[in-house]
GUVOVO-603621 format. One record per residue (C-alpha): residue number from 1; y, x, z. Coordinates in steps of 0.25 Angstrom, whole numbers, plus 5000, padded with zeros to 4 digits. Example, Ala and Ser with C-alpha at 12.3 -4.5 7.8 and 13.67 -1.06 7.14 Angstrom:
residues 2
<atom><num>1</num><north>4982</north><east>5049</east><up>5031</up></atom>
<atom><num>2</num><north>4996</north><east>5055</east><up>5029</up></atom>
This chain:
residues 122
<atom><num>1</num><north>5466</north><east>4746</east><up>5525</up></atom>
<atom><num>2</num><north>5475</north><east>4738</east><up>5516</up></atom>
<atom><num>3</num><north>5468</north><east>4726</east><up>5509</up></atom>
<atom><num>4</num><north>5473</north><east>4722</east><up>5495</up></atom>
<atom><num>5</num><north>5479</north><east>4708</east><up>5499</up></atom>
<atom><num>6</num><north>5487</north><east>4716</east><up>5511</up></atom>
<atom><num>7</num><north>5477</north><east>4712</east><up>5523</up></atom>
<atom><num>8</num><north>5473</north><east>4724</east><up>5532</up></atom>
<atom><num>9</num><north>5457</north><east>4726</east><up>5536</up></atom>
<atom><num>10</num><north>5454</north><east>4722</east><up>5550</up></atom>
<atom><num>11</num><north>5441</north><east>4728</east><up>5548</up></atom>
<atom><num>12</num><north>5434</north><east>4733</east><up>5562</up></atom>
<atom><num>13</num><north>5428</north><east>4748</east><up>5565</up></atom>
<atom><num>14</num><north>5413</north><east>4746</east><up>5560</up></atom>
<atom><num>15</num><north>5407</north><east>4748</east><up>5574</up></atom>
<atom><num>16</num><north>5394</north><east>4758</east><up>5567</up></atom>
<atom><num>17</num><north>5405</north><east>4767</east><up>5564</up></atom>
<atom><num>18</num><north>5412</north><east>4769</east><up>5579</up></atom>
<atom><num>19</num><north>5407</north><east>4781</east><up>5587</up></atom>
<atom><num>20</num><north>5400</north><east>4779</east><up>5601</up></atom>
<atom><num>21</num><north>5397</north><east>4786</east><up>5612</up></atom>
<atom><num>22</num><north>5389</north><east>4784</east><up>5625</up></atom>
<atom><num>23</num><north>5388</north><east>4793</east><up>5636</up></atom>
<atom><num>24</num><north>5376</north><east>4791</east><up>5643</up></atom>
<atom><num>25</num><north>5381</north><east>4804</east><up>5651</up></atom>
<atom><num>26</num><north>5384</north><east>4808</east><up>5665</up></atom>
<atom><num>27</num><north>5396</north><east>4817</east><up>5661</up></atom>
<atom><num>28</num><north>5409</north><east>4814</east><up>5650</up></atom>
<atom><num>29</num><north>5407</north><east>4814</east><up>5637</up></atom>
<atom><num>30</num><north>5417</north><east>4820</east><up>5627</up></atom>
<atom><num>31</num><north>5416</north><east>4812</east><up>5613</up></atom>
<atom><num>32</num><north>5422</north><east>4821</east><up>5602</up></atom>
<atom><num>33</num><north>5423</north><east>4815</east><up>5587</up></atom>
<atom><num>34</num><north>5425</north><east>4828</east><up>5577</up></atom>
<atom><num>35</num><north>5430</north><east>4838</east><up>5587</up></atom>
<atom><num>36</num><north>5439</north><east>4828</east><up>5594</up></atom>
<atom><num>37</num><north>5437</north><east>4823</east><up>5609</up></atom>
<atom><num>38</num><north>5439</north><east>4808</east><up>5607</up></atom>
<atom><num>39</num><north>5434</north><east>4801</east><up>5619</up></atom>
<atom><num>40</num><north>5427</north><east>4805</east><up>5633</up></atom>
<atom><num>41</num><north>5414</north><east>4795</east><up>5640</up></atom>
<atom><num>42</num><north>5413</north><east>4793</east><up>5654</up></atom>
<atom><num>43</num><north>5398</north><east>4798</east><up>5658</up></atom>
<atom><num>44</num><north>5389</north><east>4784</east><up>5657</up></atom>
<atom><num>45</num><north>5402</north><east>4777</east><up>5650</up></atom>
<atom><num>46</num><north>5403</north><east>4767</east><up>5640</up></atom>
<atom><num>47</num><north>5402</north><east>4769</east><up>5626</up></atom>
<atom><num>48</num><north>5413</north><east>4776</east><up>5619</up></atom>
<atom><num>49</num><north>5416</north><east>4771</east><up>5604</up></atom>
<atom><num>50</num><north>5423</north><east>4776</east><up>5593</up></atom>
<atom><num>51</num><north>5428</north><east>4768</east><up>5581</up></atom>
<atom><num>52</num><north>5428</north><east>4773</east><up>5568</up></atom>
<atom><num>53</num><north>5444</north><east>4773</east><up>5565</up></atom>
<atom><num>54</num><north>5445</north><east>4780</east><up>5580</up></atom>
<atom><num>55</num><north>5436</north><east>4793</east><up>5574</up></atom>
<atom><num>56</num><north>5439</north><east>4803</east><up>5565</up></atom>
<atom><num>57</num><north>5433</north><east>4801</east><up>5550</up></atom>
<atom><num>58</num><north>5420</north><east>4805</east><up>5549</up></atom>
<atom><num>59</num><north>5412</north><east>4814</east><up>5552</up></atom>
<atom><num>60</num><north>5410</north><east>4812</east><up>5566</up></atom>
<atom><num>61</num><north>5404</north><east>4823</east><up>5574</up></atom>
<atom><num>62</num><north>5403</north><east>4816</east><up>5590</up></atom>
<atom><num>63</num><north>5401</north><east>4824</east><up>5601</up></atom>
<atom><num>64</num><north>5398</north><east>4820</east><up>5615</up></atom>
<atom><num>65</num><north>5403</north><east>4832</east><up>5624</up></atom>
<atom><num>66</num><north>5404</north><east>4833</east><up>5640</up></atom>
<atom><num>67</num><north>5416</north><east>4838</east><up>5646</up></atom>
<atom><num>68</num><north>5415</north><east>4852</east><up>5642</up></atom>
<atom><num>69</num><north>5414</north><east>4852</east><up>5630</up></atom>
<atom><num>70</num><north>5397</north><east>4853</east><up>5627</up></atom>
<atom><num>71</num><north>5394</north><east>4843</east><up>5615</up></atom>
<atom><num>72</num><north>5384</north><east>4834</east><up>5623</up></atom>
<atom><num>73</num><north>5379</north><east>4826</east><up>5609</up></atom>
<atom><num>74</num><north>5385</north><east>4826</east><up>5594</up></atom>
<atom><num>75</num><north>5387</north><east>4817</east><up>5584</up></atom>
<atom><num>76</num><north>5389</north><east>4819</east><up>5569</up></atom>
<atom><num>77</num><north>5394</north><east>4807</east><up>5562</up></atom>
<atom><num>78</num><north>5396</north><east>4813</east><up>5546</up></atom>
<atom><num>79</num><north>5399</north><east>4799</east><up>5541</up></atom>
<atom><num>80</num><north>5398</north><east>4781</east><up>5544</up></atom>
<atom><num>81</num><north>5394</north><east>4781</east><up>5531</up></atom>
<atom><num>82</num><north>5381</north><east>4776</east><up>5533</up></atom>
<atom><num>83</num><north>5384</north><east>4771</east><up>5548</up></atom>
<atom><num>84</num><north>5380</north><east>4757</east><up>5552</up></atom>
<atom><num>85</num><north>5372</north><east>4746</east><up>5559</up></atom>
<atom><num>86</num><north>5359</north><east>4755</east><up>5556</up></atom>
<atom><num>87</num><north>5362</north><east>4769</east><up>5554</up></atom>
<atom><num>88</num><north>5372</north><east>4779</east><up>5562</up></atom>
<atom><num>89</num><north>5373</north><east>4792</east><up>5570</up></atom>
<atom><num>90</num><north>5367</north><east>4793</east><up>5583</up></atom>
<atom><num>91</num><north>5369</north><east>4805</east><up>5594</up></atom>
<atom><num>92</num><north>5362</north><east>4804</east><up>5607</up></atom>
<atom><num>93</num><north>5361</north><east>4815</east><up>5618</up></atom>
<atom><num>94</num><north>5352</north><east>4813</east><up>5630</up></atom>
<atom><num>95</num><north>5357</north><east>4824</east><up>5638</up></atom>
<atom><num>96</num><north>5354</north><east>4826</east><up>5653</up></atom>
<atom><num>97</num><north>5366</north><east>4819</east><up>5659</up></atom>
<atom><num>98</num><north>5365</north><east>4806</east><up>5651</up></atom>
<atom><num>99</num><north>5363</north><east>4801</east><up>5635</up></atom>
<atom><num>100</num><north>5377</north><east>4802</east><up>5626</up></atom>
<atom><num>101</num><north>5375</north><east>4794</east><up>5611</up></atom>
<atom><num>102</num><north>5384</north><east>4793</east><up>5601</up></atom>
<atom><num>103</num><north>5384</north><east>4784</east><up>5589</up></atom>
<atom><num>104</num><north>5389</north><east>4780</east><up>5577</up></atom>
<atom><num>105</num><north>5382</north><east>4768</east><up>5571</up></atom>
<atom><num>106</num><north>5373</north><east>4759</east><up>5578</up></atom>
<atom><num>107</num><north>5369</north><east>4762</east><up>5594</up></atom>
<atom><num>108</num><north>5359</north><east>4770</east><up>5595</up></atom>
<atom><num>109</num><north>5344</north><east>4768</east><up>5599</up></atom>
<atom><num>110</num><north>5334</north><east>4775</east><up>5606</up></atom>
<atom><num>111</num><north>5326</north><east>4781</east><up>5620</up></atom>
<atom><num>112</num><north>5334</north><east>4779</east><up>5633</up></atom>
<atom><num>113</num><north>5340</north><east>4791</east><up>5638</up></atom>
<atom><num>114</num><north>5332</north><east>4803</east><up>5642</up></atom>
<atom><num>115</num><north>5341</north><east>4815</east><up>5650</up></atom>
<atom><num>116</num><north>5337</north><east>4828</east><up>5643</up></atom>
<atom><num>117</num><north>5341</north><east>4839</east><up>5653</up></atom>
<atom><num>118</num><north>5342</north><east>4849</east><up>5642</up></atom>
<atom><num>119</num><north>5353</north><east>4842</east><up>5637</up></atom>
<atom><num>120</num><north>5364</north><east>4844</east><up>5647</up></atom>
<atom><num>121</num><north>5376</north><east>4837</east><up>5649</up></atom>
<atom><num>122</num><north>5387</north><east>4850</east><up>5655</up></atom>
């Protein structure tokens, strides 16, 4: 952005506004923003973070999807808006082979993993 006395903005991302990702699975994860495969996790990896500028406007539909294709966990982002230090979207799967989460806006909170068998990860 151009300033009106000629300097540029050095403003940074703001961090409530970057995607992320945790794959608490035993298997790869797929992460698809809007229908495009943007990055793949390593089972049990570290976090996986997506800026703001990196990602297509919003809205954001997330998925989390194993290596055939099978939409593990969704996430739909339809606006930051309203995204910040106390308010954001939070999707979290307990699935058999692990927990995935995925966030935008503040980490989230809440039980320790609990494996759901019903919820496989093939």
């Amino acid at each position: 952005m151009l300033l009106a006395d000629g300097c540029t903005s050095t403003a940074l991302p703001d961090p409530y506004h970057s995607l992320y990702v945790t794959n608490g699975t035993d298997v790869p994860v797929v992460v698809v923003v809007n229908g495009l495969a943007l990055d793949t996790l390593a089972p049990g990896g570290p976090a996986l973070v997506m800026k703001e500028p990196d990602l297509p406007f919003p809205p954001w539909a997330v998925e989390a999807r194993n290596a055939g294709g099978r939409v593990l966990a969704r996430l739909d982002v339809p606006s930051l808006d309203e995204v910040g230090p106390q308010r954001g979207y939070v999707e979290r799967a307990d699935l058999a082979c692990g927990r995935l989460e995925m966030w935008v806006g503040p980490p989230p909170a809440g039980p320790p993993f609990s494996p759901d068998p019903a919820r496989p990860c093939d």
